[in-house]
DSSP file (Angstrom, degrees, kcal/mol; ACC not computed):
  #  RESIDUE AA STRUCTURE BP1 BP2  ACC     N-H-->O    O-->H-N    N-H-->O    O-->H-N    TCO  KAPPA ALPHA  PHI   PSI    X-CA   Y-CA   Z-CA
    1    1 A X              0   0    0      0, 0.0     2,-0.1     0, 0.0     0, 0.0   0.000 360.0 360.0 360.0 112.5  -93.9   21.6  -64.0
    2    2 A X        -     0   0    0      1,-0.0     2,-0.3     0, 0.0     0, 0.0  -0.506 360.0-142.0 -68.5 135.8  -92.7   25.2  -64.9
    3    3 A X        -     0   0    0     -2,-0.1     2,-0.5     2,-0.0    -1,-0.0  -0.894  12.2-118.0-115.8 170.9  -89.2   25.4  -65.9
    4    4 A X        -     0   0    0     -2,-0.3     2,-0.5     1,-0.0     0, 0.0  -0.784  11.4-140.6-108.1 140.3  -87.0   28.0  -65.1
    5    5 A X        +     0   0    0     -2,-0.5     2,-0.3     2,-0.0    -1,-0.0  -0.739  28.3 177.8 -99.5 114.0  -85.2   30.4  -67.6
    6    6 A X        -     0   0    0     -2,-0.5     2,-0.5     0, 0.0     0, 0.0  -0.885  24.0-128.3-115.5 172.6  -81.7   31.1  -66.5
    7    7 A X        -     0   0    0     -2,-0.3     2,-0.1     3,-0.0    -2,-0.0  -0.889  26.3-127.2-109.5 112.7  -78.7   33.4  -68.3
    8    8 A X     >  -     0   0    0     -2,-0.5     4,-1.0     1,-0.1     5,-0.1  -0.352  16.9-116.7 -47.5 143.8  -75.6   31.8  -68.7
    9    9 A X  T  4 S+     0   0    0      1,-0.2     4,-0.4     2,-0.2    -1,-0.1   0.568 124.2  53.9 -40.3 -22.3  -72.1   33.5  -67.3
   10   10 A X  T >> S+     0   0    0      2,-0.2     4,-2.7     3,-0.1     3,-1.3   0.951 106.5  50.2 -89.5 -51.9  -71.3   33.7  -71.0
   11   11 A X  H >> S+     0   0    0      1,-0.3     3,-2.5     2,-0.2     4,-0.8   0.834 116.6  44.1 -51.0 -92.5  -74.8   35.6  -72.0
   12   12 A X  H 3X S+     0   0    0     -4,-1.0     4,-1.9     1,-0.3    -1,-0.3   0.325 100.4  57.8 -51.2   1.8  -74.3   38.0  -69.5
   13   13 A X  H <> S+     0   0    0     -3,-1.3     4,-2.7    -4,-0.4    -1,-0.3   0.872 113.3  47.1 -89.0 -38.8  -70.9   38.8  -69.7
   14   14 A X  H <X S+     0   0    0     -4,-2.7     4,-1.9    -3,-2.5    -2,-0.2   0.958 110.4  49.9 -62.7 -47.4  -71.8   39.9  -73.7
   15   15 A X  H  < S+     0   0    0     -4,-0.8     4,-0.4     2,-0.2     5,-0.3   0.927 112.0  46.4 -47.8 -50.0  -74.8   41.8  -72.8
   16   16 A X  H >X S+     0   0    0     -4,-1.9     3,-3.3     2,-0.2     4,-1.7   0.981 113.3  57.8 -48.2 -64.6  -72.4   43.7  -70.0
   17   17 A X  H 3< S+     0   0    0     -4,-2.7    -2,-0.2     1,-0.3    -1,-0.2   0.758 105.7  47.2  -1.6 -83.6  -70.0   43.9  -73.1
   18   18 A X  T 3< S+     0   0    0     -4,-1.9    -1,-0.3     1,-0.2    -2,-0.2   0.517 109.2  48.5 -13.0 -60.3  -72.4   45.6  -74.9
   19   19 A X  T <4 S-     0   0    0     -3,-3.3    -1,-0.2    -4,-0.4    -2,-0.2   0.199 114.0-107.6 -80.2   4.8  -73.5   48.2  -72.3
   20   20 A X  S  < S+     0   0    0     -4,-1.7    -3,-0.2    -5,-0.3    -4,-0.1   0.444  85.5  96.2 104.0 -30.0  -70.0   49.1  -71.6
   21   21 A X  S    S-     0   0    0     -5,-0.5     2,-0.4    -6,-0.1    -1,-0.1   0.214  76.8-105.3-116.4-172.0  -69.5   47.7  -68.5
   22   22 A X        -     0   0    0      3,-0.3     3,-0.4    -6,-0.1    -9,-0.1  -0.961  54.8 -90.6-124.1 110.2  -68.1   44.2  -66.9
   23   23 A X  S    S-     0   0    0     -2,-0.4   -10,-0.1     1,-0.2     3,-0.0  -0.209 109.6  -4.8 -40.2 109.4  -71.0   41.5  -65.5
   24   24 A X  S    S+     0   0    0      1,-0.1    -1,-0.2    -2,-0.0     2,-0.0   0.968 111.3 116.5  85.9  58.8  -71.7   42.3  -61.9
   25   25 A X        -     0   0    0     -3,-0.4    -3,-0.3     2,-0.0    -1,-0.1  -0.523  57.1-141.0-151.9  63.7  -69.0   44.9  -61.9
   26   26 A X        -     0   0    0      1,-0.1     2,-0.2    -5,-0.1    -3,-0.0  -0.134  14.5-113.7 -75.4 159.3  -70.0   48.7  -61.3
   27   27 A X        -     0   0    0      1,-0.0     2,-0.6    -5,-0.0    -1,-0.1  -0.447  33.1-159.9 -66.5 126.0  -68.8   51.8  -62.8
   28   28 A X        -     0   0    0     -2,-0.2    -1,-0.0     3,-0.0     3,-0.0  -0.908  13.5-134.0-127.3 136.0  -67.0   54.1  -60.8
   29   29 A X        -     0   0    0     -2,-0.6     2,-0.0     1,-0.1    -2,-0.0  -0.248  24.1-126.2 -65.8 125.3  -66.1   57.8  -60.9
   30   30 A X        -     0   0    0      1,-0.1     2,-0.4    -2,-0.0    -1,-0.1  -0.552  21.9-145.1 -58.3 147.2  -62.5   58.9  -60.1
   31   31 A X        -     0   0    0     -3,-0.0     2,-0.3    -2,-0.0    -1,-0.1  -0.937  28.7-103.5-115.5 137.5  -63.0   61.3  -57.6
   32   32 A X        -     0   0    0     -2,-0.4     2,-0.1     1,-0.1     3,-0.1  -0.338  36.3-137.4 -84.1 135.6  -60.2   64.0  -58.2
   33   33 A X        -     0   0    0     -2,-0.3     2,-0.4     1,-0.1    -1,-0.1  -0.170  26.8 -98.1 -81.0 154.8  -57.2   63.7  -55.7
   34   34 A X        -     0   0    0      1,-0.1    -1,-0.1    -2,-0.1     2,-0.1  -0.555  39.7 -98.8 -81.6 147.5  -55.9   66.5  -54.3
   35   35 A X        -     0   0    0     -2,-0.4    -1,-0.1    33,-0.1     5,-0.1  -0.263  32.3-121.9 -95.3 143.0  -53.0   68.1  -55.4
   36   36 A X     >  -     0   0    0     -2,-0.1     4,-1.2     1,-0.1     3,-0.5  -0.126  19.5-120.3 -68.6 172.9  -49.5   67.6  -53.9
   37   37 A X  H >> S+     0   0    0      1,-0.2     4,-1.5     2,-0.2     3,-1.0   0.982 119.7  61.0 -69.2 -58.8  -47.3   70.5  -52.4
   38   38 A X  H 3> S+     0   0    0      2,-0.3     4,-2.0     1,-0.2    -1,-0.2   0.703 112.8  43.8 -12.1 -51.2  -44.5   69.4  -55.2
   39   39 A X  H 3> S+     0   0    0     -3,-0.5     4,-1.2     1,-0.2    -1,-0.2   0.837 112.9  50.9 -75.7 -37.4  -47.7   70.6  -57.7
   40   40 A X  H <X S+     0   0    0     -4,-1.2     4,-1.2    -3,-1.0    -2,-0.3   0.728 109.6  46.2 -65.7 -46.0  -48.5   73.5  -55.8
   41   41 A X  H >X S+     0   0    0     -4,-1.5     4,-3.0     2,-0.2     3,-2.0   0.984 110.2  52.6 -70.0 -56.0  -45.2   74.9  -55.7
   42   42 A X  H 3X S+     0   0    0     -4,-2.0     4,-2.0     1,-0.3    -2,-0.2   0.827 117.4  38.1 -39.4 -37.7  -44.5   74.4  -59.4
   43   43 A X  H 3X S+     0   0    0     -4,-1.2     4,-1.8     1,-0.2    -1,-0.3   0.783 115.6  55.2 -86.3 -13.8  -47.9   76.3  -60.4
   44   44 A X  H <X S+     0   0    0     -3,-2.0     4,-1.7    -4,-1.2    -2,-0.2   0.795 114.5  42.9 -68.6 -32.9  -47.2   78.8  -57.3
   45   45 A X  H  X S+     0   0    0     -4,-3.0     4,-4.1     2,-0.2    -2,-0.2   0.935 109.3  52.9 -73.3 -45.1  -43.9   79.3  -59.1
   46   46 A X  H  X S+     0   0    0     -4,-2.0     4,-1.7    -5,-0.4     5,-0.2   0.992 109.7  51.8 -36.9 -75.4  -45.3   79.5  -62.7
   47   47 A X  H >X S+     0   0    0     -4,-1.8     3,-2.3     1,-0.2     4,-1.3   0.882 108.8  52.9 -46.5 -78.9  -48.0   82.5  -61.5
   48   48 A X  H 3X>S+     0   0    0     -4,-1.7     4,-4.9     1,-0.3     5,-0.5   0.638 103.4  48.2 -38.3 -56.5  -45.3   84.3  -60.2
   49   49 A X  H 3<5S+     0   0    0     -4,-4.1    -1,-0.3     1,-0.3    -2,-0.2   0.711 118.9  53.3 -51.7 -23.2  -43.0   84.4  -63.4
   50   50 A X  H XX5S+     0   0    0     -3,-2.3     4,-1.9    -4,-1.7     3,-1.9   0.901 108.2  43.5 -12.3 -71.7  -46.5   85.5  -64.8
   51   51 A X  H 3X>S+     0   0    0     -4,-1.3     4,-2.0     1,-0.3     5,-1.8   0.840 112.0  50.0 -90.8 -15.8  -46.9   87.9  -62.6
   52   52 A X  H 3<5S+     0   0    0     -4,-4.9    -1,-0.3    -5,-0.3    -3,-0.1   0.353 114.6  47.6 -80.2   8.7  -42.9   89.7  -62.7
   53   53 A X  H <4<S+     0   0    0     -3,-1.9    -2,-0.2    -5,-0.5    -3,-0.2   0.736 114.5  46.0-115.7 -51.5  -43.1   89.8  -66.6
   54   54 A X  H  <5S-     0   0    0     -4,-1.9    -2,-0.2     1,-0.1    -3,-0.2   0.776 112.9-136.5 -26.3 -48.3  -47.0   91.5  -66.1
   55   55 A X  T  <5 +     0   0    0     -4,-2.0     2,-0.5     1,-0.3    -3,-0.2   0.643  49.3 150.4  94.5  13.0  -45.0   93.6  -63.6
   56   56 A X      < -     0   0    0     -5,-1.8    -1,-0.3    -6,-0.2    -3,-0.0  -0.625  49.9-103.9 -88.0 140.3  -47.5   93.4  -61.0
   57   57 A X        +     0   0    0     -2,-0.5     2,-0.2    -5,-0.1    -1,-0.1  -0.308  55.3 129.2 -37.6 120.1  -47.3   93.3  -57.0
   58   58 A X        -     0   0    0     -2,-0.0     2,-0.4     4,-0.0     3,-0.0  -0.839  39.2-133.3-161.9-161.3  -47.8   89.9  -55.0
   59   59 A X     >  -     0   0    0     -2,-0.2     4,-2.5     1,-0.0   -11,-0.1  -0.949  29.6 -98.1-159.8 152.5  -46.3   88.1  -52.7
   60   60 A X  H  > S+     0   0    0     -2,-0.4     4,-2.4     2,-0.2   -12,-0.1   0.648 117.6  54.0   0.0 -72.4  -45.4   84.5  -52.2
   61   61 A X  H  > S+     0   0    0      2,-0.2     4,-2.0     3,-0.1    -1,-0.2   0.888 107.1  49.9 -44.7 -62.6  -48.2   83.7  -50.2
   62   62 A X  H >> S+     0   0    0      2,-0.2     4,-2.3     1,-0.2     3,-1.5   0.976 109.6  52.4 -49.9 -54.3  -50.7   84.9  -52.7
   63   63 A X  H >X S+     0   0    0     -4,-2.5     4,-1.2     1,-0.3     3,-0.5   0.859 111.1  45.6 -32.9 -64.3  -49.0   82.9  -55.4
   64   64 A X  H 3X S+     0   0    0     -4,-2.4     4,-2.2     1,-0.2    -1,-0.3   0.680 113.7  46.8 -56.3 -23.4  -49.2   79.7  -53.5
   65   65 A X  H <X S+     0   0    0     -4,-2.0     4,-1.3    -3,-1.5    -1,-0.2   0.957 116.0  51.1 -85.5 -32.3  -53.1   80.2  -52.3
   66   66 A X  H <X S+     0   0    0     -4,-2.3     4,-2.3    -3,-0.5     5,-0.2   0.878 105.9  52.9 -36.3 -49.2  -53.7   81.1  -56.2
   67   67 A X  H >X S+     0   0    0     -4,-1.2     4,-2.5    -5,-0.4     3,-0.6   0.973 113.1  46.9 -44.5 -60.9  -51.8   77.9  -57.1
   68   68 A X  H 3X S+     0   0    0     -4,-2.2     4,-1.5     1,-0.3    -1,-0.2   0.632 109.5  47.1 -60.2 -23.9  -54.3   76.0  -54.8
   69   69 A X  H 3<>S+     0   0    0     -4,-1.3     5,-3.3     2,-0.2    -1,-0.3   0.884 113.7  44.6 -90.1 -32.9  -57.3   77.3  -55.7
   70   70 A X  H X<5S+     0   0    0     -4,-2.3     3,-1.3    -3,-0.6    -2,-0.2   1.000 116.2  57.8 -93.6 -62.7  -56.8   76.9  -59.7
   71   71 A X  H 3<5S+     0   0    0     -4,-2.5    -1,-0.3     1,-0.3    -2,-0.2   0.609 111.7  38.8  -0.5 -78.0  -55.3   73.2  -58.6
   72   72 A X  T 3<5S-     0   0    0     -4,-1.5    -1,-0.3   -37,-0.1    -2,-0.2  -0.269 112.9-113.1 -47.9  23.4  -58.3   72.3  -56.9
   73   73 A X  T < 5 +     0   0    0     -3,-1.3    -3,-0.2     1,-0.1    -2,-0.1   0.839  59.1 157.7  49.8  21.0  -60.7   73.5  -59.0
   74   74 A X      < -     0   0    0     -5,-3.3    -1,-0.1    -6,-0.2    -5,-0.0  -0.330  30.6-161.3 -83.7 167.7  -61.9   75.9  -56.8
   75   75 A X              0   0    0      1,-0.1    -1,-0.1    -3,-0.1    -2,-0.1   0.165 360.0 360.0-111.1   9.5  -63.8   79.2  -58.0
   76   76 A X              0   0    0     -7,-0.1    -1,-0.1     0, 0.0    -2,-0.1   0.705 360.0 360.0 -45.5 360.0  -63.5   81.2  -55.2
C-alpha cells in the first residue's frame, strides 16, 4: 500500500508567504483607469497658465486634448 503525501493548508499558506503571494490566490495588475473630466480640466487648466506665462498661442481645445493625452499616458 503506497501512501499518499499531502500539504497541509498551514504548509502552503507559508510557502505562498514566502513567494509573496496568498495560497490559491493570483496576483493581479491594476490596469490604469482612465482619467476623469474633473482631472482633465485641472491639468487642461495647469498647461494653459504654462502656456500664458511662456506667452505662447493655444486655445482651449488644445489644452484640454494635451491634458488627455499626458493623462493617459499617451505618446502621440
Amino acid at each position: 500500500m503506497a501512501t499518499k503525501k499531502t500539504t497541509s493548508a498551514a504548509s502552503k499558506t507559508k510557502k505562498a508567504a514566502a513567494a509573496g503571494t496568498k495560497a490559491g490566490v493570483k496576483k493581479v495588475t491594476a490596469s490604469k483607469t482612465a482619467p476623469t473630466e474633473e482631472q482633465i480640466r485641472r491639468k487642461a487648466e495647469e498647461i494653459y497658465h504654462e502656456r500664458i506665462a511662456r506667452g505662447e498661442h493655444g486655445t482651449a481645445e488644445d489644452d484640454w486634448h494635451k491634458a488627455e493625452k499626458l493623462l493617459k499616458g499617451s505618446k502621440k
